[in-house]
C-alpha positions in Angstrom: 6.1 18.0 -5.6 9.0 19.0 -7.7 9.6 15.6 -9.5 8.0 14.7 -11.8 8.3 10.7 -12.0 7.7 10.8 -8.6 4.3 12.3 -8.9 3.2 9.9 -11.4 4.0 7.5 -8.6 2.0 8.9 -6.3 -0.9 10.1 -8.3 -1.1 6.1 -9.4 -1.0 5.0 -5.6 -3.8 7.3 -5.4 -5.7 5.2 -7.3 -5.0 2.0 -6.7 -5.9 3.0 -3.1 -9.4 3.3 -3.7 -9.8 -0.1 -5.5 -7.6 -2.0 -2.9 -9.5 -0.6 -0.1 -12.5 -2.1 -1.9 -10.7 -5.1 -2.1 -9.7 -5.6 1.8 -13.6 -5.0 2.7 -14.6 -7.7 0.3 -11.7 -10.0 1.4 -12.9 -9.5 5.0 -16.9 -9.6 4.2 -15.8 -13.3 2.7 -13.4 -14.2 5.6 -10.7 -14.1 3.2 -7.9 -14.3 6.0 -5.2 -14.8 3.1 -6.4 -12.1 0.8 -7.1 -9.8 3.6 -3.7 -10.3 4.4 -2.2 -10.0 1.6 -3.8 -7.0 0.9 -2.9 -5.5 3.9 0.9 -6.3 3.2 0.7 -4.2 0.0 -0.8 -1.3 1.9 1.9 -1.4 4.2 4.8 -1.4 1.6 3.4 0.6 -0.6 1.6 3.2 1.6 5.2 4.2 3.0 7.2 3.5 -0.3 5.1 6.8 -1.4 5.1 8.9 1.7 1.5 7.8 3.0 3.1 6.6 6.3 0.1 7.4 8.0 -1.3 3.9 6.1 1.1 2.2 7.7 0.7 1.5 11.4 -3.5 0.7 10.4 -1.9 -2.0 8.0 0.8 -3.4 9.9 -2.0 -4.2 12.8 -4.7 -5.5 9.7 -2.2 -7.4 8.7 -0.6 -9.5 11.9 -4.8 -9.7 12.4 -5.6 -11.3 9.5 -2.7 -13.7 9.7 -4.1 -15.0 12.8 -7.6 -15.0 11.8 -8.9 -12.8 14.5 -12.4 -12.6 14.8 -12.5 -8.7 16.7 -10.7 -5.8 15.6 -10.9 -5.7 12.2 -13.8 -3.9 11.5 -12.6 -1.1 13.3 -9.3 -1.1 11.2 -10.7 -0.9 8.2 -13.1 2.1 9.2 -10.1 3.8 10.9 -8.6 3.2 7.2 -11.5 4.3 5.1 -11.4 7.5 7.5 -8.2 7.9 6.8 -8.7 7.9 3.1 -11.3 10.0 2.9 -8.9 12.9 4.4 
């Protein structure tokens, strides 16, 4: 990465990721549809404003989920993103 600025960017992304991955699993182990979605919103927008797109398709879905309170599905997002993460 030849800019510099832009690798602060990233490298700070980094990690917030951890700690807002943290946060959707406790938003969802409280049924936190609000936070969860929230959450998920700055996943999406900020996964993709840094080049993560990868993030982005998991969050769109964890989002439009959590805003309407599904009761399947989002387990398996979250462990698709935690997978994801770990890479």
């Amino acid at each position: 990465m030849s800019n510099p600025k832009f690798r602060v960017i990233v490298e700070k992304f980094e990690l917030r990721l951890n700690t807002q991955l943290q946060a959707i699993e406790a938003a969802w182990n409280r049924r936190d549809y609000k936070e969860l979605a929230d959450l998920a919103h700055w996943l999406k927008g900020s996964a993709g404003s840094v080049g993560f797109d990868v993030f982005t398709p998991l969050a769109v879905k964890l989002e439009t989920l959590a805003n309407n309170q599904a009761q399947t599905g989002i387990d398996e997002l979250l462990q698709q993103l935690a997978a994801l993460y770990q890479r």
